[in-house]
SEPAKE-729904 format. One record per residue: y, z, x of N, C-alpha, C, O in turn; residue in three letters. Coordinates in steps of 0.2 Angstrom, whole numbers, padded with zeros to 4 digits, always signed. Atoms other than C-alpha are relative to their C-alpha. Example, Ala and Ser with C-alpha at 12.3 -4.5 7.8 and 13.67 -1.06 7.14 Angstrom:
<nodes>
-0006+0000+0004-0022+0039+0062+0006+0000+0004+0005+0003+0009ALA/-0006-0001-0004-0005+0036+0068+0005+0003-0004+0011+0004-0001SER/
</nodes>
This chain:
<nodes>
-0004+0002-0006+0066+0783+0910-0004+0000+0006-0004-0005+0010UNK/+0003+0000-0007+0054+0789+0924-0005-0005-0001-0007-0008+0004UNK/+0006+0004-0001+0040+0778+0916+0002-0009+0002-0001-0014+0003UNK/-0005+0008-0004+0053+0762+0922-0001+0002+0005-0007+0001+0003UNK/+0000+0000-0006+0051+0767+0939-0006-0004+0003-0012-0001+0001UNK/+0008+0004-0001+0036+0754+0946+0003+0000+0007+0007-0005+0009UNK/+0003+0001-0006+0034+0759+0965-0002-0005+0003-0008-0004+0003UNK/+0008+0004-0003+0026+0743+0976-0005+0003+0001-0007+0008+0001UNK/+0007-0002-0001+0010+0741+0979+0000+0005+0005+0005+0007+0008UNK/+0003-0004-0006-0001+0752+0988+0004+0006+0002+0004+0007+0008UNK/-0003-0007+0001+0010+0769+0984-0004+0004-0002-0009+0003-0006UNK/+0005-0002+0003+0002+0782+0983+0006+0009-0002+0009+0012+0002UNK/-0002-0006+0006+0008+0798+0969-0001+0008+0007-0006+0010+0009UNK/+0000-0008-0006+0012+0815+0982+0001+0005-0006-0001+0010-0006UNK/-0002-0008+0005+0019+0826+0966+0003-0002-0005+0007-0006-0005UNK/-0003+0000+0008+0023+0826+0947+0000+0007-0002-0004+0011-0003UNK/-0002-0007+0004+0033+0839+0938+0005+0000-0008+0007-0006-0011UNK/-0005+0000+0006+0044+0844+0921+0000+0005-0002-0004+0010-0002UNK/-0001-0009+0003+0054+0857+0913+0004-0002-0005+0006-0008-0006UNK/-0005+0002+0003+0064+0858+0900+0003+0008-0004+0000+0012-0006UNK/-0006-0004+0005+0078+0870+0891+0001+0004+0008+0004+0002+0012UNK/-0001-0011-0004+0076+0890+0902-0005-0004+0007-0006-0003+0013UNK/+0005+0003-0009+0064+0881+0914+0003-0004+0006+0001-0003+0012UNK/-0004+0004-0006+0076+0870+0924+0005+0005+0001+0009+0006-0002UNK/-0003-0002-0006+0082+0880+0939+0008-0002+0003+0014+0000+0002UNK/-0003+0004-0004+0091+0870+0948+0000-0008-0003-0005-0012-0002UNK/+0001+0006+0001+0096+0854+0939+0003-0007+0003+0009-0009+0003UNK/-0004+0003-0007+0096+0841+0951+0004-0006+0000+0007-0008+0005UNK/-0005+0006+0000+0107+0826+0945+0007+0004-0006+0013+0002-0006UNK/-0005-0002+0002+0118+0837+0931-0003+0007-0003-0009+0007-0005UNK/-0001-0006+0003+0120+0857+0926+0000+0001-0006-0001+0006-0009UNK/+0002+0001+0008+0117+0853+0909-0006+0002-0006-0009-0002-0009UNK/+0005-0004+0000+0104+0867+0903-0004-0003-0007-0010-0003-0008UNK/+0004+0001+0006+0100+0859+0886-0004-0007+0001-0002-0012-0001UNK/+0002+0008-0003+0089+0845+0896-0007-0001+0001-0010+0004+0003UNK/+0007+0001-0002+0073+0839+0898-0001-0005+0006+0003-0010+0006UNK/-0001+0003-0008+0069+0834+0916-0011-0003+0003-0017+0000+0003UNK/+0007+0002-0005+0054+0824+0924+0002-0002+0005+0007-0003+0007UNK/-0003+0002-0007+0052+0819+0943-0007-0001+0001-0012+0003-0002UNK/+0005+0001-0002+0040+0811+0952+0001-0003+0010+0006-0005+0012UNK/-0002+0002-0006+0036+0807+0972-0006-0005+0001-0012-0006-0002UNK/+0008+0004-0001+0026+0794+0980+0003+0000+0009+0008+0003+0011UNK/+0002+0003-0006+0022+0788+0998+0000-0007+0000-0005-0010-0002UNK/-0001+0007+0001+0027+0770+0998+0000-0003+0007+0004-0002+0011UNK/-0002+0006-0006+0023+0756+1013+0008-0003-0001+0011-0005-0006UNK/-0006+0006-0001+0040+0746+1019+0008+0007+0002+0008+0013+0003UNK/-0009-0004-0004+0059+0752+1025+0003+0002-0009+0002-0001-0014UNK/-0002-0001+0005+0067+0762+1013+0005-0004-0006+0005-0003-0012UNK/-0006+0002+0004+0081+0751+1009-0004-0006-0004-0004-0007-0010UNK/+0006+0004+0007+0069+0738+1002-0006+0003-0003-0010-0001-0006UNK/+0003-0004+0006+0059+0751+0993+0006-0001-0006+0006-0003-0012UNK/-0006-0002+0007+0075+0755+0983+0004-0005-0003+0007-0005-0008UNK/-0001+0006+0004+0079+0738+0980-0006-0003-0003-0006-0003-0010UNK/+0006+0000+0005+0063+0734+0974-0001+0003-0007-0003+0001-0012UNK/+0001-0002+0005+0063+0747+0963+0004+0000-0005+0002+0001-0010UNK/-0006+0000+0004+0080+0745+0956-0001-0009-0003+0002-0010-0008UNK/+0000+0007+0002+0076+0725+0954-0007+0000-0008-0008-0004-0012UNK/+0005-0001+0007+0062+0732+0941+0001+0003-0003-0005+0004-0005UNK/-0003-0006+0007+0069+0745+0929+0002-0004-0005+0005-0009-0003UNK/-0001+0003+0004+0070+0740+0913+0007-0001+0000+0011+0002+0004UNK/-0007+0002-0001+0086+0733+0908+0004+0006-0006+0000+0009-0011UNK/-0003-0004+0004+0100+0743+0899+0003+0005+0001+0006+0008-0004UNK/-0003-0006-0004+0105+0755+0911+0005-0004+0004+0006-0010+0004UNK/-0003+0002-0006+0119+0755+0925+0001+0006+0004-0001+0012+0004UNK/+0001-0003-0007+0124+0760+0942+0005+0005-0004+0009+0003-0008UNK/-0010-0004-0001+0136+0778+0941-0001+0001+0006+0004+0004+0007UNK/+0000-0004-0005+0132+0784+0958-0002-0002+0005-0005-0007+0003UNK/+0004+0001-0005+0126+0781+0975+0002+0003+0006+0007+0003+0009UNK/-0002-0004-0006+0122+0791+0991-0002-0003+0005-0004-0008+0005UNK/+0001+0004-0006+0119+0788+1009-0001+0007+0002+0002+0012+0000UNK/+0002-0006-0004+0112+0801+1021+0005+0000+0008+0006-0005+0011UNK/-0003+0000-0006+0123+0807+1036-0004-0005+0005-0009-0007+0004UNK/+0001+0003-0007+0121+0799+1055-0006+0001+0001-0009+0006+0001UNK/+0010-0001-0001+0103+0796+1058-0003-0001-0005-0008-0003-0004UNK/+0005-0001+0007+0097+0798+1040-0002-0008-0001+0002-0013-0001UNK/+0001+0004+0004+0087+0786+1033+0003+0000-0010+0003-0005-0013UNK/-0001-0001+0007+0091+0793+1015+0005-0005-0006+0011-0004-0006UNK/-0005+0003+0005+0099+0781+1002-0001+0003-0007-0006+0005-0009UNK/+0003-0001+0009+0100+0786+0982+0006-0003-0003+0011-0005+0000UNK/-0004+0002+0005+0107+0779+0967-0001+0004-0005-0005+0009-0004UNK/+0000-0003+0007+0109+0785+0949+0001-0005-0005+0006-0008-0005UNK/-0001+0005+0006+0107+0775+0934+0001+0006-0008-0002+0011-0009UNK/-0001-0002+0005+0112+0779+0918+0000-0004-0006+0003-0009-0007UNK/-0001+0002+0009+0109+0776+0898+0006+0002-0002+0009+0007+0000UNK/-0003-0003+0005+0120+0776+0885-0002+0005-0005-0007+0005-0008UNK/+0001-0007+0003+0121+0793+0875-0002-0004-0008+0000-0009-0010UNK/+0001+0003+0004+0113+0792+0858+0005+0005-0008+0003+0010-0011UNK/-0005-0005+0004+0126+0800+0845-0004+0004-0004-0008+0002-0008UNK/+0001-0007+0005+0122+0817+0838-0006+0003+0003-0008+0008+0003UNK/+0009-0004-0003+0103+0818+0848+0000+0000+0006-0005+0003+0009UNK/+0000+0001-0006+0107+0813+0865+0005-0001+0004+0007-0007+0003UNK/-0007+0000-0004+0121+0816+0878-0001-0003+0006-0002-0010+0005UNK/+0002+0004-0008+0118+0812+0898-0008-0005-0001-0012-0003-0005UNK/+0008+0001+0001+0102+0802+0899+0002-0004+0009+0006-0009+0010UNK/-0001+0001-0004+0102+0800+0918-0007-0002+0005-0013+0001+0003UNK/+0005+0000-0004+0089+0794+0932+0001+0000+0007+0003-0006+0009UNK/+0000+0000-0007+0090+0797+0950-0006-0005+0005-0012-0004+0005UNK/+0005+0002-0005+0081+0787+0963+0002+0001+0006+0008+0000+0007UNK/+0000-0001-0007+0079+0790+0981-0005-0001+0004-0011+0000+0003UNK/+0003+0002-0006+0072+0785+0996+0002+0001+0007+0008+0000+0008UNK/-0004+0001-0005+0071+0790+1015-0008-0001+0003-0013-0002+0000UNK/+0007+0004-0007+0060+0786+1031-0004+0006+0001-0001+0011+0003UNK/+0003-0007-0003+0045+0799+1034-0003-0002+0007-0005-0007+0008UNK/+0004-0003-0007+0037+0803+1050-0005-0006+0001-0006-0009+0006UNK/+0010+0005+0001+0020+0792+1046+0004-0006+0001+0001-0011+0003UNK/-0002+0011+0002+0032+0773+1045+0003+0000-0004+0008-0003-0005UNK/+0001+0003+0007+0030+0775+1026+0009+0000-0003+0014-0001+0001UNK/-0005-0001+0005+0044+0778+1012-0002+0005-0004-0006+0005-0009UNK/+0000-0004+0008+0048+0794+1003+0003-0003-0006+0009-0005-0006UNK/-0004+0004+0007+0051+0787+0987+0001+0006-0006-0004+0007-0010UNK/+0002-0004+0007+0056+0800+0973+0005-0002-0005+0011-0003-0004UNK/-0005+0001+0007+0064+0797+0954+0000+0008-0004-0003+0013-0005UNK/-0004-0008+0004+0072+0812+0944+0003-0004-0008+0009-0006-0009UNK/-0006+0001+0006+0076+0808+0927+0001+0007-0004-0004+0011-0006UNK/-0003-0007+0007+0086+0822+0914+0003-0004-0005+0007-0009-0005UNK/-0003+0001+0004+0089+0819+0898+0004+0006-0006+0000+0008-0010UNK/-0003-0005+0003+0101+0831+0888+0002-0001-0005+0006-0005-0007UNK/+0001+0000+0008+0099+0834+0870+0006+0002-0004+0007+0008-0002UNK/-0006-0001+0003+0115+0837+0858-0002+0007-0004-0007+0006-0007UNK/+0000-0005+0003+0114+0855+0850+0003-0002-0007+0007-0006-0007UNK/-0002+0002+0005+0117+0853+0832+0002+0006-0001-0002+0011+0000UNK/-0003-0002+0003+0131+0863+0825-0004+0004-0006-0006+0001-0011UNK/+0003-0002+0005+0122+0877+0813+0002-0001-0006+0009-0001-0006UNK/-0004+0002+0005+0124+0872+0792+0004+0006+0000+0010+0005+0000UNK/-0003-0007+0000+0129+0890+0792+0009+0002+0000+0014+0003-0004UNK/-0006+0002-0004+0143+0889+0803+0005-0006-0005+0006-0011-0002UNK/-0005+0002+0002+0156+0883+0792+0005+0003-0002+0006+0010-0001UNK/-0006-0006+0004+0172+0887+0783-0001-0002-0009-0002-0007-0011UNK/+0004+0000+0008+0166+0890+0764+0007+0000-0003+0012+0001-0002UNK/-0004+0005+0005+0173+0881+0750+0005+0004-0005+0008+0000-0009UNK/-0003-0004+0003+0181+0895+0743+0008+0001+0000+0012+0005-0004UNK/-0007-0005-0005+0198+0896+0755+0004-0006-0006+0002-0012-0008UNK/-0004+0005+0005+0213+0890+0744+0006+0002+0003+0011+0002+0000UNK/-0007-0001-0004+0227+0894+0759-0002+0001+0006-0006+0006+0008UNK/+0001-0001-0007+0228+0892+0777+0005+0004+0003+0010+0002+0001UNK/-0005-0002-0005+0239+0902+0788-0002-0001+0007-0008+0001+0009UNK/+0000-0001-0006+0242+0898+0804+0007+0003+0005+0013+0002+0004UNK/-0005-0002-0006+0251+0906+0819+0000-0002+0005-0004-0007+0006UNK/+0000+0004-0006+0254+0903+0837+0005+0005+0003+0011+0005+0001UNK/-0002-0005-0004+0260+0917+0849-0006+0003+0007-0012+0003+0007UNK/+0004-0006-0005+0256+0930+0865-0005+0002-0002-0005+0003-0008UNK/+0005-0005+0002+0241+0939+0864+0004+0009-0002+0009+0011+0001UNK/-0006-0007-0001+0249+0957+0859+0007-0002-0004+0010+0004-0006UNK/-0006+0002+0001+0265+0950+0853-0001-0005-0005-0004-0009-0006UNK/-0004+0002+0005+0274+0946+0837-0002-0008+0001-0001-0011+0006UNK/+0001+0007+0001+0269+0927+0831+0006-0004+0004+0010+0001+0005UNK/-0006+0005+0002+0284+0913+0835-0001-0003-0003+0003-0008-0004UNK/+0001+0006+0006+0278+0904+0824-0004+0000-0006-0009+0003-0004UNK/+0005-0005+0004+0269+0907+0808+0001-0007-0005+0006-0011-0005UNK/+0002+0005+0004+0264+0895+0796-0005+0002-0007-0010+0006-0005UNK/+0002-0003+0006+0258+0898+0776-0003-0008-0004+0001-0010-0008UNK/+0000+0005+0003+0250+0881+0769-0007+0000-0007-0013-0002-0007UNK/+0003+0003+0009+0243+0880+0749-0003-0004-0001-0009-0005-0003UNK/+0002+0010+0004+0244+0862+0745-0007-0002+0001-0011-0003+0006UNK/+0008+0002-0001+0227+0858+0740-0002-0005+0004-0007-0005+0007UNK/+0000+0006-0005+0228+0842+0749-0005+0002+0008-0010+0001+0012UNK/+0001-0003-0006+0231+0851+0764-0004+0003+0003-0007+0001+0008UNK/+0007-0004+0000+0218+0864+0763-0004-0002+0001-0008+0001+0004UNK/+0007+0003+0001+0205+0852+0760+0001-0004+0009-0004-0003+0012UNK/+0002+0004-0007+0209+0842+0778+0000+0004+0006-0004+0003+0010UNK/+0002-0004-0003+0212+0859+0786-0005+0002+0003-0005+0003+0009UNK/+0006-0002+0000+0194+0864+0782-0005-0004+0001-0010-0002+0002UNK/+0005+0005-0004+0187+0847+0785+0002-0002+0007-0002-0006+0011UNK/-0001-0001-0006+0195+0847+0801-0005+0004+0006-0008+0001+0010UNK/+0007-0005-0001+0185+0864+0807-0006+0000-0001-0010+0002+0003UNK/+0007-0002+0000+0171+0861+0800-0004-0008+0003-0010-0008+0002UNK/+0001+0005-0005+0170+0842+0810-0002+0000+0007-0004-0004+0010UNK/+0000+0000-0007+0169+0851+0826-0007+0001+0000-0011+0002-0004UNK/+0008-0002-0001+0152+0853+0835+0000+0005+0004+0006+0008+0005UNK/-0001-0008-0005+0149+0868+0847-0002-0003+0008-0005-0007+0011UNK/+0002+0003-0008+0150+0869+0863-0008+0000+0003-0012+0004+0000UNK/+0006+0002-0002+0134+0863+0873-0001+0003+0007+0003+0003+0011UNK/+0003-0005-0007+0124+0874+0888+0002-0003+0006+0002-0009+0005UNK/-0003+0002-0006+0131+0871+0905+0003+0002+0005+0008+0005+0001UNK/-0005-0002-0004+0141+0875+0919+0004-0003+0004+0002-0007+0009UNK/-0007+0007-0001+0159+0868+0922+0003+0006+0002+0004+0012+0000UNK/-0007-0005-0006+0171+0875+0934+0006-0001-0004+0009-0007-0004UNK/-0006-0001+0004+0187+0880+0923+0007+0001+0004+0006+0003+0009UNK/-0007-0002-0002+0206+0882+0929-0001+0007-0002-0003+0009-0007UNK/-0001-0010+0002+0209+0902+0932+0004+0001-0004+0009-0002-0004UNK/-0001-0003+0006+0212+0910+0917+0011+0003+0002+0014+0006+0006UNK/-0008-0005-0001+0232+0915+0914+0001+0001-0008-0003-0001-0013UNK/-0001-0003+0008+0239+0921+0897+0005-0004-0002+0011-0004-0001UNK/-0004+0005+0005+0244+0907+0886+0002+0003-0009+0001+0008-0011UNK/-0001-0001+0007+0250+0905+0868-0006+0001-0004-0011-0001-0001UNK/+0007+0003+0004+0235+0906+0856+0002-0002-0007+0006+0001-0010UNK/-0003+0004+0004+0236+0896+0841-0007+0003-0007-0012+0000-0008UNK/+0006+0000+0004+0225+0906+0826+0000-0003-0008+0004-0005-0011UNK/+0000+0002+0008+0220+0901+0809-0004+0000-0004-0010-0001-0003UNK/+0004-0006+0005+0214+0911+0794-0001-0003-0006+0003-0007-0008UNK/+0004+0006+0007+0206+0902+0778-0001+0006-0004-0007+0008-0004UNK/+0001-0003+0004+0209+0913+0765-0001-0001-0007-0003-0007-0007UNK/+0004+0002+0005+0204+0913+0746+0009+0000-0002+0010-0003-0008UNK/-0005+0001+0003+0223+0913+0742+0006+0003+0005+0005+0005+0010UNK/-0007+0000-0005+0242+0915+0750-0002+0007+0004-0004+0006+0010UNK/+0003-0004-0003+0238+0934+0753-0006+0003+0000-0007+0009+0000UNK/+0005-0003+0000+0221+0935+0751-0003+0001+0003-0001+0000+0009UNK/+0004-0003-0005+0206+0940+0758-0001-0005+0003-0001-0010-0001UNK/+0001+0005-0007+0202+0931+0777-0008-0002-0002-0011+0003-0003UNK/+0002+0001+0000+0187+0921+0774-0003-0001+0004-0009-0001+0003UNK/+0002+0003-0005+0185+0913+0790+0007+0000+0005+0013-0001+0002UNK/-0004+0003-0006+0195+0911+0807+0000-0001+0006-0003+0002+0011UNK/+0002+0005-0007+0198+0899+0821+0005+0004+0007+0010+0008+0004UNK/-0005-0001-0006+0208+0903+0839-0002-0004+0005-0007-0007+0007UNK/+0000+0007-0004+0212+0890+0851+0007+0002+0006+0012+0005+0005UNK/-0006+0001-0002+0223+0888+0865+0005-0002-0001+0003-0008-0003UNK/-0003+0006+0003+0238+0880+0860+0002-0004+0004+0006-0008+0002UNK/-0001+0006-0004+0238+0869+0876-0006-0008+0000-0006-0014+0003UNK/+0005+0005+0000+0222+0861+0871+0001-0006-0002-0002-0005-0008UNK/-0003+0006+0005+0229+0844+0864+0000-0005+0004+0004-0010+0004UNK/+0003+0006-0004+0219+0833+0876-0003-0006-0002-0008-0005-0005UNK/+0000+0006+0004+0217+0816+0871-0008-0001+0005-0008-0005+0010UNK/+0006+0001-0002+0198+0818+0877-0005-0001-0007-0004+0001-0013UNK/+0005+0004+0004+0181+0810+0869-0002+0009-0001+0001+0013+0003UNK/+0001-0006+0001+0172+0826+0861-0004+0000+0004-0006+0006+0004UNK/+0007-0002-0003+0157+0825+0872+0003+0001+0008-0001+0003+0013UNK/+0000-0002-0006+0168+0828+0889-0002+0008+0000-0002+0012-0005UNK/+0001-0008+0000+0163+0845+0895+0006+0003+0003+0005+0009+0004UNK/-0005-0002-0002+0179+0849+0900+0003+0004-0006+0006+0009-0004UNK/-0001-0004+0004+0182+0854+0883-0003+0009-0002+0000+0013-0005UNK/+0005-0004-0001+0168+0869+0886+0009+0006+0002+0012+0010-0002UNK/-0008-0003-0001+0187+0878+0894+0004+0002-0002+0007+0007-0001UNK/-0005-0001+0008+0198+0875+0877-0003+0002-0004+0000+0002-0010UNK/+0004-0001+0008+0184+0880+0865+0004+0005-0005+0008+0010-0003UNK/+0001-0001+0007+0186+0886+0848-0002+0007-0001-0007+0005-0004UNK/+0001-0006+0003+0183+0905+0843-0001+0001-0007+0003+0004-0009UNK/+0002+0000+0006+0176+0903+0827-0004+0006-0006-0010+0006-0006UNK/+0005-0006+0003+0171+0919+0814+0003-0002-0008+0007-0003-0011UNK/+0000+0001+0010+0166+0918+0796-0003+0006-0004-0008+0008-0003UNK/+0001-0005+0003+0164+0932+0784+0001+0006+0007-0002+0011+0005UNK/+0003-0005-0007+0166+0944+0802-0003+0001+0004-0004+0006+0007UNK/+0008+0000-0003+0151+0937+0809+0004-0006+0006+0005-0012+0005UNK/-0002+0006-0008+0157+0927+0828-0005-0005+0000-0010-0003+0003UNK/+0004+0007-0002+0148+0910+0829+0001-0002+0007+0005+0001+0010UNK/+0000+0003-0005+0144+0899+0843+0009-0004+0001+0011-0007-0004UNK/-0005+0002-0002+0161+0893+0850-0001-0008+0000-0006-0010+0003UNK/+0001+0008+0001+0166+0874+0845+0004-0002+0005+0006+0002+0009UNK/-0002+0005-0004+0174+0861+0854+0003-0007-0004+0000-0010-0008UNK/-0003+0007+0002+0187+0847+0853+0007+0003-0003+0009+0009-0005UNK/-0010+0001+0001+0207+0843+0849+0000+0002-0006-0002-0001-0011UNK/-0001-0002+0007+0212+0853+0834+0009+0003+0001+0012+0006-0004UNK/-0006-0001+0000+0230+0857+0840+0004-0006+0000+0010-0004-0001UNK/-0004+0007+0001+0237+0837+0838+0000+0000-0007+0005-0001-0010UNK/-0001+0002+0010+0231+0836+0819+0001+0006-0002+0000+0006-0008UNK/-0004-0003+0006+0238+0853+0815+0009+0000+0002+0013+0002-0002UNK/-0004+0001+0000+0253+0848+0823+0004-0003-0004+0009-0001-0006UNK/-0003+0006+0003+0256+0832+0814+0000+0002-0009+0004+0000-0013UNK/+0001+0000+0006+0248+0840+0798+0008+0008-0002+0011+0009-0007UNK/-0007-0004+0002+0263+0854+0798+0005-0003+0005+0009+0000+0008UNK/-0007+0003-0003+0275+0843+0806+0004+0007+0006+0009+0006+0008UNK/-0003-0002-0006+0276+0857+0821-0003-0002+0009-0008-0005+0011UNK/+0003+0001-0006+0275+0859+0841-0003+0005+0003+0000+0009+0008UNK/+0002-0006-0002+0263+0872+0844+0000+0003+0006+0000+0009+0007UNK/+0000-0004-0006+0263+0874+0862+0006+0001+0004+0006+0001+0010UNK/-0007-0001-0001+0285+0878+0862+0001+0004-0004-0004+0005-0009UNK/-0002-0002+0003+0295+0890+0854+0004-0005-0006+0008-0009-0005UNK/-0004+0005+0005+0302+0882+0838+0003+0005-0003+0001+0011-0002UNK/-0006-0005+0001+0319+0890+0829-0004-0001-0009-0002+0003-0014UNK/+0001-0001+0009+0311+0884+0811-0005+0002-0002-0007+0003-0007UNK/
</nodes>
């Protein structure tokens, strides 16, 4: 993305950098820790604002606007943000910043920032093993007696249960400002080798998570997943899994129910 940036003539190169994964500090277009980050500055002759049209009139094609800034009263500063589409399973944000203000000499600060953010792949590890022949789930207080409790066998079921779980992907490095914590329902569910047998694996979830959101928002990161197998805690997953066990036990997990 930064090597699209083509400067006018007669630019000249003031600093080139790059980080990626624990290296990026401060990441200056998104928070998003699993990323690799390039930026570059120049010294550009002309008025800012047609630097940044120039430059944006030559970026390869394929990208679009999401952003655009303007500097307070007096500022010469203007920026945009362009964006790729995400490449499923290897590539999330794919972002580029560009900026321009007036320096002192006449010229044009010119600088581009591109980050690109890499998908975490779900370890094979990390599943629920093919052993489980019964689900229970429940749905209550922390500390407090289930209201709702649920026993399901039907091998049918079992099998969508377990390929449900093990479709999610794990949450992704970042930092997202959450709603303050209060004490909800939680909704768990135990994958055992038979009705009462031993726990081979188990999920815990809010049971208000049932947001009709894409898996890659990060908003999810909030409702994640508690996932442990054999006794062993995994990374925490992500994504809607209280809608499809609603529909798949015909219940309403985040109400008391009488049946």
């Amino acid at each position: 993305m930064l090597a699209g940036v083509m400067p006018p003539s007669g630019s000249r190169v003031l600093e080139r950098r790059s980080a990626t994964g624990a290296q990026l500090r401060v990441p200056p277009i998104t928070s998003a820790f699993a990323s690799a980050l390039d930026s570059e500055r120049w010294s550009v002759p002309g008025e800012p604002g047609a630097v940044l049209s120039y430059v944006q009139s030559h970026l390869p094609s394929g990208s679009k606007l999401s952003g655009t800034g303007l500097g307070g009263p007096g500022s010469e500063t203007q920026s945009v943000i362009r964006s790729w589409a995400p490449v499923s399973g290897v590539l999330d944000a794919r972002l580029l910043s560009i900026e321009v203000t007036a320096s002192s000499s006449g010229e044009t600060l010119l600088s581009a920032e591109s980050q690109s953010q890499w998908v975490i792949a779900r370890p094979a590890r990390e599943r629920v093993p093919a052993a489980v022949a019964a689900v229970e789930i429940t749905d209550g207080l922390p500390g407090h007696p289930p209201r709702l409790s649920r026993s399901v066998t039907t091998p049918r079921t079992v099998k969508r249960l377990v390929a449900l779980f093990n479709s999610l992907g794990v949450v992704q490095p970042g930092a997202i400002n959450c709603p303050a914590e209060t004490v909800e329902p939680i909704v768990k569910v135990t994958f055992r080798t038979a009705a009462a047998g031993r726990a081979l694996a188990s999920a815990t979830v809010d049971s208000k998570a049932d947001f009709s959101w894409p898996d890659s928002v990060p908003g999810w990161a909030c409702f994640s997943v508690g996932f442990v197998v054999e006794g062993h805690r995994y990374d925490s997953l992500v994504g809607n899994v209280i809608s499809p066990l609603n529909r798949l036990l015909h219940v309403r997990l985040q109400r008391p129910t009488s049946d």
